[in-house]
Each structure stands twice: as C-alpha cells, then as structure tokens.
N, C-alpha and C positions, 0 to 999 in steps of 0.2 A: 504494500500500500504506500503511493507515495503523498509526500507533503504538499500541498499548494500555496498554502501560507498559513502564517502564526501570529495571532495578535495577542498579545498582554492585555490582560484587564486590570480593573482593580480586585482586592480582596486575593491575591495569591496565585491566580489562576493565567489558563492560556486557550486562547479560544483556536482550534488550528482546522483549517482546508480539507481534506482527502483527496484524491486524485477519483473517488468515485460519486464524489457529490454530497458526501455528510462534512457534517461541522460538528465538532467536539469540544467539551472541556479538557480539558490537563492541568489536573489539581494535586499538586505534590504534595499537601497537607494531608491531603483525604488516603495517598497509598501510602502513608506515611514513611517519605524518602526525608523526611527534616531528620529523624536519627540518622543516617547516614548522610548524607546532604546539608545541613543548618546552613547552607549560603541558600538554600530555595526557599529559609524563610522569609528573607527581604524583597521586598519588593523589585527594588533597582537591582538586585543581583540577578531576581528569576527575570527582567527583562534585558540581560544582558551576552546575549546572545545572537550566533545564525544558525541556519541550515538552509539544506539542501534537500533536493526531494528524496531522499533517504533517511535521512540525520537532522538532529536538533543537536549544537555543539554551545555550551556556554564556554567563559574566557579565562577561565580554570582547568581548561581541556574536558570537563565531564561530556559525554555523549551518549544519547539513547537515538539506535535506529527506531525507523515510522513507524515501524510493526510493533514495537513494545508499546509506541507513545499512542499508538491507532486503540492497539488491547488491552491499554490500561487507563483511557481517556472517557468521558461519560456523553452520550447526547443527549440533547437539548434542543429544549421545544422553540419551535420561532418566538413565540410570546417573552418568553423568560431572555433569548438571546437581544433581545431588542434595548433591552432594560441593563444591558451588560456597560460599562463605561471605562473610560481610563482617565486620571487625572495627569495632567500633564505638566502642570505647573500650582504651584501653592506656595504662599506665603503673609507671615502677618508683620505686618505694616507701622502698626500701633508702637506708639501713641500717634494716633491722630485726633481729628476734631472732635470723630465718634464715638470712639472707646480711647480710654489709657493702653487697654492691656493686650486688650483683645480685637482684630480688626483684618482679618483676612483674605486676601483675592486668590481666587483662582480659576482655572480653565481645564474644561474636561470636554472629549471629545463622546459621543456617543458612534463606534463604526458600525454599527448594526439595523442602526434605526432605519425607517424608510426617506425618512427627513428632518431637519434640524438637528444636525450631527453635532453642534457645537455650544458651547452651555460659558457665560461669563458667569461665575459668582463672588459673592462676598460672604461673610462670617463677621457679624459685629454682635461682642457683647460673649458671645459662646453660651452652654449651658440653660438652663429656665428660662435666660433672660433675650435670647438670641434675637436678635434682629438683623436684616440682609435678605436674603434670598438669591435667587438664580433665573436666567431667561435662557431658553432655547431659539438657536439663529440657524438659520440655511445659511451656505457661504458670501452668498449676495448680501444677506442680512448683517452678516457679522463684519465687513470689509467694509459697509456704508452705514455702521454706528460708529456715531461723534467718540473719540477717544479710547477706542477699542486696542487700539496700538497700546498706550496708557499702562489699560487693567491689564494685558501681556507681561506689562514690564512691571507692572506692581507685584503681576502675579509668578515671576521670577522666570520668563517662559517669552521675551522678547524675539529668541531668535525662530517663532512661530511666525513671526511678523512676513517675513521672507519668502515663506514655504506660500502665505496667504496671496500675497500678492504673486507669485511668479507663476501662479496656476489658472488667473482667470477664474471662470466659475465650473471649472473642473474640480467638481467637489470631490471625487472618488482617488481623483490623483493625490490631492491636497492629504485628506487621509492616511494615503497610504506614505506617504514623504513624512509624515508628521511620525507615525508610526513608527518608520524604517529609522528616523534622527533619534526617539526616545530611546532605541535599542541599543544605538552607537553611542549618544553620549551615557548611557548606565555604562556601557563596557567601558567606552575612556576614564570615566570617572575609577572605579574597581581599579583597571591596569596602574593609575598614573597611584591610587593610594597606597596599591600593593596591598588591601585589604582581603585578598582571596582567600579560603583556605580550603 
C-alpha cells in the first residue's frame, strides 16, 4: 500500500492518503509507541518528518514502511475528518490593552473542510473568564481582511504571509505549501537544537 500524502493534525495524530483511496488516522498514543518513541509525544517532533510512497522517515532516522502505518492506522468518517485542524502559529502577546497576562493570537488551518480552511483567533483573558473568539475565511476572505498580515505576525507565523500571496486563490496549493513549511521548519528546528533522542 502506498503513501499519497500525510498531514499532521493537532492532538498527536496524522491524517495520511493510500494509494487506494482511504484516509487514515496515525495515532502513536493510541498503539502506544510513546514507550519506545517519547519524541512522538510532541507535537513539533511527530510533524517533523518525510516520506515517500513506501516510508514515513522522521529526523532521528526512525522509519515505518506504508504497510505497518496503513495496519496500524484507524479510519475515519468524513464528518469527524472535516473537524480535524492544525495550528500553525500561537502566541501570547500580553500585556496589552486587553489583558495583563493573558492575550493570544493564532492561526489554524482546517485541510479537510469543504470551505473556509482558514481560522484567525484570539484568546483574551483564558479560563471562566475568556473573551476572543475565532472567524472562518476562504482564501479570498482571508488575503482581503484589513491586517491579517498583522495577526500572522502577532501570531508568530508571518512567514505564512508569503505562501498567501504567491498562490492567488489557489487554495489547495496554498495548503499544501503551508503544510509541507510546518514539517521543514519542526525538522530544522529539532536538527539545529540537537534535541532528538
């Protein structure tokens, strides 16, 4: 069975292609590889990887061919994959005018959705008290709100900016570019801390 492609979610997982038309989780919690593995607990580490239609290689040399990842992967209903997300950038800001303490931007793509892949939010206040929310943007949507470049860079994730504009309203490309960057930079990040183990 070969690979098609592999997207990183959030909450620990990987949502990957087949060569015969299913889509799978790959949940390293749930076959419990974190005893042997503890880098597949973090997040940046499980998105810090390639493959090839055979193999999934992280930057610690670990590799599992398709047919283990195919046989040890779960499927998933379209309802529930649509609702899958990845965060792509976060950070809190604070103090600003809002909050002292607490005051966080960030951007998360939805790849599954049928539309509005793209999500700016905030976090003000945290906890009981929370105030903020979040909007869902189509690419057109999201490239022609006033300071959207902005909350990128507030939300520590500027060099999204780039991917945005060099694609037009090629949302599927846009995606996938955004995708393929979050993988490279986990891996340069890892290689350059020598944090592997």
């Amino acid at each position: 069975m070969d690979i098609k492609s592999i997207t990183p979610i959030d909450f620990f997982e990987l949502v990957i292609a087949f060569s015969n038309g299913e889509v799978k989780v790959f949940s390293p919690g749930k076959l419990k590889l974190y005893d042997q593995y503890d880098f597949l607990a973090y997040p940046n580490k499980l998105r810090a990887f390639t493959f090839t239609p055979k193999t999934i290689t992280w930057f610690n040399g670990l590799s599992f061919g398709s047919d283990f990842i195919y046989d040890n992967s779960d499927e998933i209903a379209m309802e529930l994959l649509v609702k899958k997300s990845l965060t792509i950038g976060s950070a809190n800001q604070a103090p600003t005018k809002q909050h002292a303490s607490h005051h966080v931007y960030s951007f998360s793509i939805f790849p599954f959705k049928f539309e509005k892949h793209f999500v700016l939010g905030e976090s003000i206040g945290g906890g009981h008290a929370e105030v903020g929310g979040c909007a869902f943007y189509s690419l057109n949507e999201l490239i022609e709100t006033p300071d959207y470049a902005t909350h990128l860079k507030l939300a520590n994730c500027s060099w999204v900016v780039e991917i945005l504009k060099a694609n037009g309203s090629d949302w599927k490309s846009v995606l996938n570019e955004i995708i393929v960057e979050v993988c490279k930079r986990a891996s340069d990040i890892k290689v350059i801390n020598g944090s592997w183990k």
